[in-house]
C-alpha positions in Angstrom: 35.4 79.8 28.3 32.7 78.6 30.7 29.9 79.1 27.1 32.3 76.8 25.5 32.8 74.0 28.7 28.8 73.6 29.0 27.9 73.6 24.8 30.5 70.6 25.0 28.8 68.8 28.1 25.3 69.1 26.5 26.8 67.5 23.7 28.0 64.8 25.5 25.0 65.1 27.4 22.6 64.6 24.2 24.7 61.9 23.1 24.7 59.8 26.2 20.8 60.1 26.0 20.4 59.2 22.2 22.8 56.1 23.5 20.9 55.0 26.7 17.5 55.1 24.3 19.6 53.0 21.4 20.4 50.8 24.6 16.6 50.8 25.7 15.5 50.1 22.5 18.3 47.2 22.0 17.1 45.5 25.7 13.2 46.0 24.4 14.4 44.2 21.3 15.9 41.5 23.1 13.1 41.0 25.4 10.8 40.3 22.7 13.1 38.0 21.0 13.4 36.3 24.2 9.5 35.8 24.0 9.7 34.8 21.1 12.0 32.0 21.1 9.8 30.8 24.4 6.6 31.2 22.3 8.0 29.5 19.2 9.8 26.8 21.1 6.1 25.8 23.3 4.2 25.7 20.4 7.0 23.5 18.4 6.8 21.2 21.8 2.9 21.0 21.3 2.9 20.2 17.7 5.0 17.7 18.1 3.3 15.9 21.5 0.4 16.3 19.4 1.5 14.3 16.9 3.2 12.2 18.4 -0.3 11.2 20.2 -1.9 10.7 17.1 0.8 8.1 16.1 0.5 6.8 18.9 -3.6 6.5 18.2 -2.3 5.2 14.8 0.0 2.9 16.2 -2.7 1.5 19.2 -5.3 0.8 16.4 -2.7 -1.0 13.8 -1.7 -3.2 16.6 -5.3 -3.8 17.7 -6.2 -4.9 14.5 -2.7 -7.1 14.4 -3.8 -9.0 17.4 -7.3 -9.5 16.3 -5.9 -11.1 13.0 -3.8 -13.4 14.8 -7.0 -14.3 17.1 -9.0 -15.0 13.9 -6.1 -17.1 12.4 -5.7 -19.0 15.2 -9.4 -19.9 16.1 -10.1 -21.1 12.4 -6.5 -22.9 12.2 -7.4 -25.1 15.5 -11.0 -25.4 14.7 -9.7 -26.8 11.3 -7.4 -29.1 13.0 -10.0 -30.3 15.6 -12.3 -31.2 12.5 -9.2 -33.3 11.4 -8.3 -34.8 15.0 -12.8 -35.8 15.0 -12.4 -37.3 11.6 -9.3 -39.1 12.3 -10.4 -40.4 15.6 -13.8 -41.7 13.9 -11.6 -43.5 11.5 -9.5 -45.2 14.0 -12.5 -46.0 16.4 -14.1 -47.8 13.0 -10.7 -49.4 11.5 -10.0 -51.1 15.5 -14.1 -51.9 15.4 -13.5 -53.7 11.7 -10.0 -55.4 13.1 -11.8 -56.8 15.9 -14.1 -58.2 13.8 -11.9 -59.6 11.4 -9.9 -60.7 14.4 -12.6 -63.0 15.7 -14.0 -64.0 12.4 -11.0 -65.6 11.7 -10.7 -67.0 15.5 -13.9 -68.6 14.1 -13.1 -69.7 10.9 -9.5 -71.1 13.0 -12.1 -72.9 15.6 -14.0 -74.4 13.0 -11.6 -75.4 10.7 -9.9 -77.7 14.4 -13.1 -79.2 14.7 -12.8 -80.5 11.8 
């Protein structure tokens, strides 16, 4: 009876250690899953900080050359209108310079024409 008693607990015996290894295995298995999903998920991080830098390099030179555009535009705008103001002021200066002069020729012509 006793024979009979220990084949059974070596049975249970070899089973429990086939488990526990099947459980070892399953805990390695996991681990390295575990790794994994750290590895994968740093790397997806990096990528995506990396290229989210180079937009923003992308973006930085876009706006650089935006800004430098609108400087152009608005030095050759105001130096175009500053050519206008110059001309126009010229003008003025010589239609006031040929009123006065009308101005007192006719004063003249007034003067001379009571004198007579």
């Amino acid at each position: 009876a006793q024979g009979a008693g220990q084949e059974s607990l070596r049975k249970i015996i070899t089973t429990l250690a086939v488990k526990n290894e099947e459980i070892q295995n399953f805990i390695y298995s996991l681990k390295q899953m575990i790794q994994n999903v750290e590895a994968n998920s740093t790397r997806a991080q990096e990528d995506l900080e990396a290229e989210f830098q180079s937009l923003y390099s992308l973006l930085d030179e876009l706006k650089e050359d935006m800004v430098m555009k609108i400087k152009q535009e608005r030095a050759s705008r105001t130096y175009e209108l500053q050519a206008q103001l110059a001309a126009c002021s010229k003008a003025l200066e010589s239609s006031e310079e040929l009123l006065e002069a009308a101005n007192q020729a006719l004063g003249a012509a007034n003067h001379h024409d009571f004198s007579q």
